[in-house]
C-alpha angles and dihedrals in degrees: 000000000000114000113214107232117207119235119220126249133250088244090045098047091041084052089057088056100090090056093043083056087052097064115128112269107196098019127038143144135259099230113173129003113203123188120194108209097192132337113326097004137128134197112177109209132209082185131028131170124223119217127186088218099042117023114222106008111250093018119124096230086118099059106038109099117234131213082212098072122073091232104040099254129126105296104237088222099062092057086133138026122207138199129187108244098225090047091055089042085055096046098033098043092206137039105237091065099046088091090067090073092073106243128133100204122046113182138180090232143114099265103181129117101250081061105039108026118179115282093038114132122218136196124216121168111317084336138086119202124186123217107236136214092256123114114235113198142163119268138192092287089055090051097052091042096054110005149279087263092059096041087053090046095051089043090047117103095257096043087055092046085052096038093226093167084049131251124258122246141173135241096249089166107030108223157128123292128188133207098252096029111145107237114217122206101221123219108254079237093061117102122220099241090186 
């Protein structure tokens, strides 16, 4: 039996803003790690590796085609997608329904741009990732899984400025994460010693 979710509202999900902003900016959480092992489907991790070649391990990043190559094939720089935890919990209204988004990372931190520009490097468990220069917005799935209200709120100016449908990054260290690792925004001076 399918149980109707009900969608938030522009005025709900525009009431959430102020604790979106709040997020943490050096200093933030893993939350949740989600692999999807091939279309429409969902493995939540304790555990993921992170692998410069591949992304997530067992995901299916690799093989997805992008618009955004010239030849069709997975956009290096779009390794990773990440949403904000307290953006999904706001879309998605409960956690067990933040996986259907389609990111793999979904972290307690400050994701806009001001904060995280591209280029900024970020540590997470024995692993560094780096926020690219590709847009990351809502589509038509997102629409149909929390709303039209929430696509148009994550595609709105400010919802891009403050990157509420998350931002894409790329495995620059390979290595292990955990749910519940801190991430650590590193300085720009600050040399990769692995």
């Amino acid at each position: 039996m399918l149980v109707a979710v009900e969608h938030p509202t522009t005025a709900a999900l525009e009431a959430g803003l102020d604790h979106v902003r709040a997020a943490p900016t050096d200093r933030g959480r893993l939350e949740l790690i989600v692999r999807r092992p091939a279309v429409d489907e969902r493995e939540v991790l304790a555990v993921g590796a992170l692998d410069r070649g591949e992304g997530l391990v067992g995901d299916t990043w690799r093989v997805r085609p992008s618009t955004r190559t010239t030849d069709g094939s997975a956009h290096p720089d779009m390794q990773l997608n990440v949403m904000s935890s307290r953006v999904a919990q706001l879309v998605a209204g409960r956690a067990d329904r933040w996986e259907l988004a389609g990111d793999q990372l979904f972290v307690d931190l400050d994701l806009s741009e001001a904060n995280l520009p591209a280029g900024t490097r970020l540590e997470l468990g024995s692993a560094v990732i780096e926020i690219t220069d590709q847009p990351h917005q809502g589509c038509a799935k997102f629409a149909s899984r929390f709303g039209r209200d929430a696509l148009r709120f994550v595609n709105s100016a400010a919802g891009r400025e403050l990157r509420l449908r998350g931002l894409n990054a790329k495995v620059i260290v390979a290595g292990t994460v955990n749910t519940g690792d801190e991430i650590r925004k590193l300085p720009a001076s600050e040399p990769l010693s692995r």
